[in-house]
C-alpha positions in Angstrom: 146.6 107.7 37.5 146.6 108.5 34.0 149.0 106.4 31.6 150.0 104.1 35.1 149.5 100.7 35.5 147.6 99.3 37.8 148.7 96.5 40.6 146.2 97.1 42.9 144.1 93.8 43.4 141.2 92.7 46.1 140.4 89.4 47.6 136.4 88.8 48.2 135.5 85.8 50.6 132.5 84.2 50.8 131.0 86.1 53.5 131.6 89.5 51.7 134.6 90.2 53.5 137.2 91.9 51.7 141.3 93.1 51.2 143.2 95.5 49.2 146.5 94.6 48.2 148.8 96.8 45.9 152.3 95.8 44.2 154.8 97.5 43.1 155.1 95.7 39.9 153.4 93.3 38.1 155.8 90.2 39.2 155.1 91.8 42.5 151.7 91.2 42.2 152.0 87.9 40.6 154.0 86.8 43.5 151.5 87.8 45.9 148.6 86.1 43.6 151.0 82.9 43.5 151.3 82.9 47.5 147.5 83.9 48.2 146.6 80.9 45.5 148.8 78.4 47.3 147.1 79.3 50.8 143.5 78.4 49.4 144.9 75.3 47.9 146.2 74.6 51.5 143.5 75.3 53.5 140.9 73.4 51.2 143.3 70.5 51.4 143.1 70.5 55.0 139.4 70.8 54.9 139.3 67.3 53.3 141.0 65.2 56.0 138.6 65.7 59.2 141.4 63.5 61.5 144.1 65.6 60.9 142.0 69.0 60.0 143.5 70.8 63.6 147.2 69.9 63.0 147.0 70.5 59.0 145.2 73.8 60.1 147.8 74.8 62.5 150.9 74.2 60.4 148.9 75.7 57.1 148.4 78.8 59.5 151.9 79.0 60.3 152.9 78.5 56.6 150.5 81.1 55.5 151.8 83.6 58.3 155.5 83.0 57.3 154.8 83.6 53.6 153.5 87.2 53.6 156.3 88.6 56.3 158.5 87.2 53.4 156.8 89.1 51.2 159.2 92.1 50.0 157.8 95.2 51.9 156.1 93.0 54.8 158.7 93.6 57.5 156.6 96.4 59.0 153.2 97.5 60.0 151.4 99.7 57.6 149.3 101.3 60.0 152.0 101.3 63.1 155.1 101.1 61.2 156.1 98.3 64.3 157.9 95.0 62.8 
């Protein structure tokens, strides 16, 4: 990959688990960093609130699932190619 760009990037949690993501561009990437950011944000926020932490949970779930098939290039499996 000489003279190329990179816009690979990985996500590390806390128990060592770990994904590979690669954009296409850089405001690809940044768009993915943006939506991964927000999703933290929204599941440490719902962490705080221990009465509502199952509903919060649930719709932050739902919000996080709707937000990557949004993402350009998400409309199909990588590894089945199935929507």
């Amino acid at each position: 990959m000489d003279g190329e760009e990179s816009y690979e990037f990985v996500i590390v949690s806390l128990t060592g688990q770990t994904w590979h993501f690669e954009a296409s561009n850089s405001d690809e990437r940044e768009s993915w960093v943006l939506a991964i950011e927000s999703q933290i944000f929204a599941s440490l926020q719902s962490c705080e609130s221990s009465k509502n932490k199952s509903r919060m949970g649930s719709q932050s779930d739902a919000v996080a699932i709707q937000s990557i098939r949004n993402m350009r290039g998400n409309g199909f499996c990588v590894d089945c190619d199935t929507p």
